[in-house]
C-alpha positions as CSV (number, residue, x, y, z in Angstrom):
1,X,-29.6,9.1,58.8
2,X,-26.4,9.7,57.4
3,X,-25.1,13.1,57.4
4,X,-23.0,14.7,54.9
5,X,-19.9,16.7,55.7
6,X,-19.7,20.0,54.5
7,X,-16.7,20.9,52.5
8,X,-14.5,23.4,55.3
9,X,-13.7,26.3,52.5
10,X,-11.9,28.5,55.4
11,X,-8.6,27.1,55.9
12,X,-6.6,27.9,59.2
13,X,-3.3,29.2,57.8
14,X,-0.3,28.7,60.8
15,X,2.1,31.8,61.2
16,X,2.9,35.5,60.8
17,X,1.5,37.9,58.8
18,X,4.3,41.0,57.3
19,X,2.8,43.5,59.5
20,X,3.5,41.3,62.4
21,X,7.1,40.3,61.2
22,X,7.9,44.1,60.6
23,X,6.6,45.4,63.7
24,X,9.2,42.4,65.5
25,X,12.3,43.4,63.4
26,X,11.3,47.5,64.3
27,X,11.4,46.4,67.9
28,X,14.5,44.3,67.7
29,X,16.3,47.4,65.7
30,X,15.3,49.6,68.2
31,X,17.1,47.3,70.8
32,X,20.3,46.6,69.0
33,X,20.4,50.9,68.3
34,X,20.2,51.4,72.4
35,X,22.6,48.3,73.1
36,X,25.2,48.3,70.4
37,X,26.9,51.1,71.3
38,X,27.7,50.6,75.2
39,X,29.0,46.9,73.7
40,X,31.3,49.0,71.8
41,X,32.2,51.5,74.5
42,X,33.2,48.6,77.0
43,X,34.9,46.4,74.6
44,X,36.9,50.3,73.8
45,X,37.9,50.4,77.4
46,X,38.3,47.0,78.0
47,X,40.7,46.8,75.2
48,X,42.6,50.5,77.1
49,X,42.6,49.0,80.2
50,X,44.7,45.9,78.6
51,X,47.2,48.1,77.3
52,X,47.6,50.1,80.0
53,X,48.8,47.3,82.3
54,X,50.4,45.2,79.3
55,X,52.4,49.0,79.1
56,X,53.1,49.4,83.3
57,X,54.1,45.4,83.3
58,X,56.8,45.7,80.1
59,X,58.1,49.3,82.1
60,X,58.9,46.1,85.2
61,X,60.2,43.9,83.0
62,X,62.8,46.5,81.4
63,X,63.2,47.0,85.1
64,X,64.8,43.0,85.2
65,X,65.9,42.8,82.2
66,X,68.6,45.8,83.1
67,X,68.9,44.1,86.2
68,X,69.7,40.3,85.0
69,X,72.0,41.7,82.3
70,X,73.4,44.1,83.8
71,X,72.9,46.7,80.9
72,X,72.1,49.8,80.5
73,X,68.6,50.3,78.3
74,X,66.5,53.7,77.1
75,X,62.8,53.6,76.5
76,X,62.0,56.2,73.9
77,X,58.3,56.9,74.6
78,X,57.0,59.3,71.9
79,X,53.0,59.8,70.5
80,X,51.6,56.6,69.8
81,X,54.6,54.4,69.6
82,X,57.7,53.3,72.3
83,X,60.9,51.9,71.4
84,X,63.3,50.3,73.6
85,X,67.0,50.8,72.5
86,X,70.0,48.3,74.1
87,X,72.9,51.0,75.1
88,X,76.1,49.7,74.5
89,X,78.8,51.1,76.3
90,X,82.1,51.1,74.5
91,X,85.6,53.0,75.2
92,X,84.9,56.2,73.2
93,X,81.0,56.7,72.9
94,X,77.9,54.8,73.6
95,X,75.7,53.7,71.3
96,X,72.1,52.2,70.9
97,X,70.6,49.2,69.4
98,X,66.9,49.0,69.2
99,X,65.7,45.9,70.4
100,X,62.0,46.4,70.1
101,X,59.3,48.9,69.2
102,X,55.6,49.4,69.7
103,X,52.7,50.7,68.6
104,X,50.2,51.9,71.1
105,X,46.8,52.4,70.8
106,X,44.7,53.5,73.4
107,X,48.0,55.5,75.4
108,X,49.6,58.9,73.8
109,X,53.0,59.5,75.1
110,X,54.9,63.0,75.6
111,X,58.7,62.5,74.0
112,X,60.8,61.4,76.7
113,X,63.5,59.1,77.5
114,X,63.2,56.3,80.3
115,X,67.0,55.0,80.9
116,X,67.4,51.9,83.0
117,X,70.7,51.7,85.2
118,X,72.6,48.2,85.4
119,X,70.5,47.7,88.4
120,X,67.7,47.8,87.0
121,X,66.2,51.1,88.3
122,X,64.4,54.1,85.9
123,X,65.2,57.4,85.8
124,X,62.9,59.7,85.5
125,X,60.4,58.5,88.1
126,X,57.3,60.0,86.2
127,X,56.0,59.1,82.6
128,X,53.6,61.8,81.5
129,X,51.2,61.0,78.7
130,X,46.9,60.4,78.0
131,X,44.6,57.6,78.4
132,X,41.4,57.5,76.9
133,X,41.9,61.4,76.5
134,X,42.6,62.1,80.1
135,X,46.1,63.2,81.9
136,X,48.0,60.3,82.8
137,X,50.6,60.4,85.2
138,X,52.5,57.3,86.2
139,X,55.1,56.8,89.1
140,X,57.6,54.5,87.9
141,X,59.3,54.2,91.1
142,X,56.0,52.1,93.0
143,X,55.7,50.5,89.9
144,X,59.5,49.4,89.2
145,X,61.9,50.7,91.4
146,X,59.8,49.8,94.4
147,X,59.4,53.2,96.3
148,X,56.6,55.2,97.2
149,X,56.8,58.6,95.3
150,X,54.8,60.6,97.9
151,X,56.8,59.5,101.0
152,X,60.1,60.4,99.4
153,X,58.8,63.3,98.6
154,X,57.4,63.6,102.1
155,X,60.4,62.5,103.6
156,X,62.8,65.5,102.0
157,X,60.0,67.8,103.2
158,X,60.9,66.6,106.7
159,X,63.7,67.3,106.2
């Protein structure tokens, strides 16, 4: 006996149906929503942690420049932007020549005037400004001139 095969009329379709694909891209939405914003927040503070140190490295390298020179320089730190101006000394008056000017980003400066000596050390000590909208406060004299702020200060208590 020969048997006939019956024609198959349900047919076995492989994949997703919308509803399926539309519940996936709901969940994957929802995911991105919750993650995408701390990606953003760390590459922010990444990114103001960068300056910050590219900022307290270029206040050392004035620091030697003045030094290896042996000329005077001024740091004009003012808002969002710091300048750095060559002082020439000549008979009658000095005068400045900028050299280079930045833009910050992250770091908001109060006005104020760094001036290096020939020897390469920065007067005033302190540079007062805000990072990442907090109170920044940072002692030039560990940082360049080598000292630690506290025990000077500690030390004329002594005294």
């Amino acid at each position: 006996m020969i048997k006939k095969l019956k024609p198959n009329h349900h047919y076995k379709y492989h994949g997703f149906t919308l509803i399926e694909l539309m519940v996936v891209m709901a969940i994957v939405a929802l995911l991105m929503s919750m993650v995408g914003p701390l990606a953003i927040n760390t590459l922010e503070k990444a990114q103001a942690k960068q300056e910050m140190l590219t900022m307290k490295n270029w206040f050392r390298k004035i620091s030697y420049r003045a030094f290896s020179t042996g000329q005077k320089y001024q740091l004009k730190l003012s808002g969002k932007k710091a300048e750095l101006f060559l002082i020439n000394a000549d008979q009658q008056a000095e005068k400045t020549t900028l050299i280079l000017s930045k833009n910050l980003e992250s770091l908001f400066f109060q006005p104020q005037i760094l001036t290096y000596s020939e020897k390469g050390f920065v007067t005033p000590m302190t540079v007062k400004g805000v990072y990442r909208n907090k109170a920044l406060l940072v002692d030039l004299s560990q940082w360049v001139n080598g000292e630690n702020l506290n025990e000077k200060l500690n030390e004329e208590a002594s005294k």
